[in-house]
Backbone as a ProteinNet text record, in pm:
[ID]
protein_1_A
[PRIMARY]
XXXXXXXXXXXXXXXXXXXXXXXXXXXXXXXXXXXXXXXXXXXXXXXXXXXXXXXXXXXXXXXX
[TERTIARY]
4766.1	4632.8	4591.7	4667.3	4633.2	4624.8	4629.2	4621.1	4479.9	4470.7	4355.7	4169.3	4237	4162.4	4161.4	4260.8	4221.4	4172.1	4148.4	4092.9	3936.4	3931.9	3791.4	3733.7	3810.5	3762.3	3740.4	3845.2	3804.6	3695.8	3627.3	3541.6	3417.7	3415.4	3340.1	3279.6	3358.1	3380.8	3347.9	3303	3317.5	3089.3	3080.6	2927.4	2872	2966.3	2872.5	2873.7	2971.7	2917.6	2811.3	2805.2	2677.6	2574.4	2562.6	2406.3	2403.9	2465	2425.3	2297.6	2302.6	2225.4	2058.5	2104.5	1957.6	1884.6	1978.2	1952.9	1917.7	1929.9	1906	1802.8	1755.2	1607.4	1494.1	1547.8	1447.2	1414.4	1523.9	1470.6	1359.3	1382.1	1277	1150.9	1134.8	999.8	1011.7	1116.9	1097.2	1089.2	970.7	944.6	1072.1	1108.5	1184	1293.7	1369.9	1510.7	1555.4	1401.2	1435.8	1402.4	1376.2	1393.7	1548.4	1596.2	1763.6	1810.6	1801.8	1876	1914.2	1776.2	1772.4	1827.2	1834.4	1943.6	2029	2085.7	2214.5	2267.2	2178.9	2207.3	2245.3	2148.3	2133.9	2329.9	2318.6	2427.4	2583.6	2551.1	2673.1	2675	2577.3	2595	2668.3	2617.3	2659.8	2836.5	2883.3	3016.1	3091.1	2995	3114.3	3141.2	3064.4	3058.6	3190.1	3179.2	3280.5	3424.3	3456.3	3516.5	3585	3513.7	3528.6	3584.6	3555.2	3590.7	3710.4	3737.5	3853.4	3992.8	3916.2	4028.6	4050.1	3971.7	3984.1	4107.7	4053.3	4155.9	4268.3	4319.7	4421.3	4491.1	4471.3	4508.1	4523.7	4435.5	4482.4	4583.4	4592.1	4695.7	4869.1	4859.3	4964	5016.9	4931.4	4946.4	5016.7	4966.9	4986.2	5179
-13641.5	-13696.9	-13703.1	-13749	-13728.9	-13614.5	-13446.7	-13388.7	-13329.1	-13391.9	-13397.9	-13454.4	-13579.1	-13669.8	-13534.5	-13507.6	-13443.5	-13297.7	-13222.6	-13171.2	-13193	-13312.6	-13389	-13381	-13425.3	-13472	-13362.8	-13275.6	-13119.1	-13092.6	-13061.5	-12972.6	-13106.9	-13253.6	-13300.6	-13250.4	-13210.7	-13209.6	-13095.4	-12963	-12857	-12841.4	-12959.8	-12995.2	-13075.6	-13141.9	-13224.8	-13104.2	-12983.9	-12876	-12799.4	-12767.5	-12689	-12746.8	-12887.8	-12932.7	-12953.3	-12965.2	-12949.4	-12857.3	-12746.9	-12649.4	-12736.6	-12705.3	-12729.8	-12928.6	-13009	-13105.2	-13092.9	-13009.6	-12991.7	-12900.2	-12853.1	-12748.3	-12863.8	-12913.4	-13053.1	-13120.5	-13146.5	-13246.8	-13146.6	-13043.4	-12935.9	-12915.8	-12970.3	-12926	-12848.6	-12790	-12737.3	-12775.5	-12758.1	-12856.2	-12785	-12644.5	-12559.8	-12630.9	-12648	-12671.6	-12884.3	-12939.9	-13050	-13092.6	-12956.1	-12978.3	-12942.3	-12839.8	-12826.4	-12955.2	-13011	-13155.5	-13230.1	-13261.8	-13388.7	-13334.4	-13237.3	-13166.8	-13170	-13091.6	-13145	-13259.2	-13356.1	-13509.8	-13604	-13584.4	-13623.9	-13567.2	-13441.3	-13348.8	-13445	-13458.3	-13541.6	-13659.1	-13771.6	-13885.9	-13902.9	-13794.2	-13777.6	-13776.7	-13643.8	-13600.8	-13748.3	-13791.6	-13918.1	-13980	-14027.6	-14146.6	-14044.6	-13928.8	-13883.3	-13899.2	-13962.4	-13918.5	-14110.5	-14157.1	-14288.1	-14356.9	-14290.4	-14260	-14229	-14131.4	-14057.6	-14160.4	-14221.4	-14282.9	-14432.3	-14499.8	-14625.9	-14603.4	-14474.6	-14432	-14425.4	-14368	-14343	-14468.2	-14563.2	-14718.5	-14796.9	-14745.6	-14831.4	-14757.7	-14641.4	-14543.5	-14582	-14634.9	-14662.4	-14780.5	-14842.9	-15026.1	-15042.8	-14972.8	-14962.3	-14918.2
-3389.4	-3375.3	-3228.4	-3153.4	-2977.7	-2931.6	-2982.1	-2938.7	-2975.4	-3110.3	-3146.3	-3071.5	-2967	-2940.4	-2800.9	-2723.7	-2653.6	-2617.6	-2700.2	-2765.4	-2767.8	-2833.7	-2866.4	-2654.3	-2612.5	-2490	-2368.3	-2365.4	-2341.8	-2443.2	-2517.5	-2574.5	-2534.5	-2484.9	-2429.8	-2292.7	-2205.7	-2060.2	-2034.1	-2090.4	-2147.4	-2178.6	-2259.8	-2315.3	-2175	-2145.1	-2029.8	-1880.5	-1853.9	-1782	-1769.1	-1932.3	-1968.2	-1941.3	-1929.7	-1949	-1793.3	-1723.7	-1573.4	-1497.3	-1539.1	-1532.2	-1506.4	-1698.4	-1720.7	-1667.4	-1632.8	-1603.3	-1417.1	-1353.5	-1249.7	-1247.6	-1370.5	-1384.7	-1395	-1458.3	-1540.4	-1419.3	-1337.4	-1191.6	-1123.9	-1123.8	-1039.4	-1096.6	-1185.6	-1317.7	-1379.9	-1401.7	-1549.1	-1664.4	-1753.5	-1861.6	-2006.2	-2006.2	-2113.6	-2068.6	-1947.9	-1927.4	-1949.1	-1959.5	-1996	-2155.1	-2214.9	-2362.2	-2412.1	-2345	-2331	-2320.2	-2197.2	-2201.7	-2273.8	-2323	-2414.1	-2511	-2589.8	-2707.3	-2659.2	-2524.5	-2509	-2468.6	-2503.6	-2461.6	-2600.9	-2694.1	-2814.8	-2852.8	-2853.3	-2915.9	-2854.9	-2747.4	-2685.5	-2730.7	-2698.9	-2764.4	-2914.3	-2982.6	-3130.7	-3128.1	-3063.2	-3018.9	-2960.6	-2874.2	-2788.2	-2943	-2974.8	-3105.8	-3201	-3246.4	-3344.3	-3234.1	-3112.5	-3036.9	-2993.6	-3018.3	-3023	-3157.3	-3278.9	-3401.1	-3451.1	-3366.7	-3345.2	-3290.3	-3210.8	-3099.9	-3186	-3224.9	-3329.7	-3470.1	-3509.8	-3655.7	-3585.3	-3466.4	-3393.4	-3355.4	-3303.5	-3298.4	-3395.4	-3535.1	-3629.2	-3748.2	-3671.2	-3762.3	-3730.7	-3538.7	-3484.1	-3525.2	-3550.6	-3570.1	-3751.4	-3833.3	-3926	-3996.1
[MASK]
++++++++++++++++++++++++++++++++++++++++++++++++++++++++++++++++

């Protein structure tokens, strides 16, 4: 399961690269590269939460 979680956290770190780009287009005015963002913002928030999810079942899998 921990290899699992990390895993989870690489393929985070990985999403929060990509959106760099376009989050530094968005500061410049680009109105297309801050519709990227926010999808890839939404998309992450979603991921942290399955990732936080992840890490709870994992503590109560140990405890058990």
């Amino acid at each position: 399961m921990s290899d699992e979680l990390v895993g989870k956290w690489n393929e985070l770190k990985t999403l929060v690269e990509s959106l760099e780009l376009d989050v530094l287009k968005q500061a410049n005015g680009n109105a297309s590269a801050g519709v990227r963002a926010r999808r890839g913002l939404r998309l992450l928030k979603n991921e942290v939460a399955d990732l936080v999810r992840m890490s709870l079942n994992t503590e109560k899998s140990r405890k058990s």
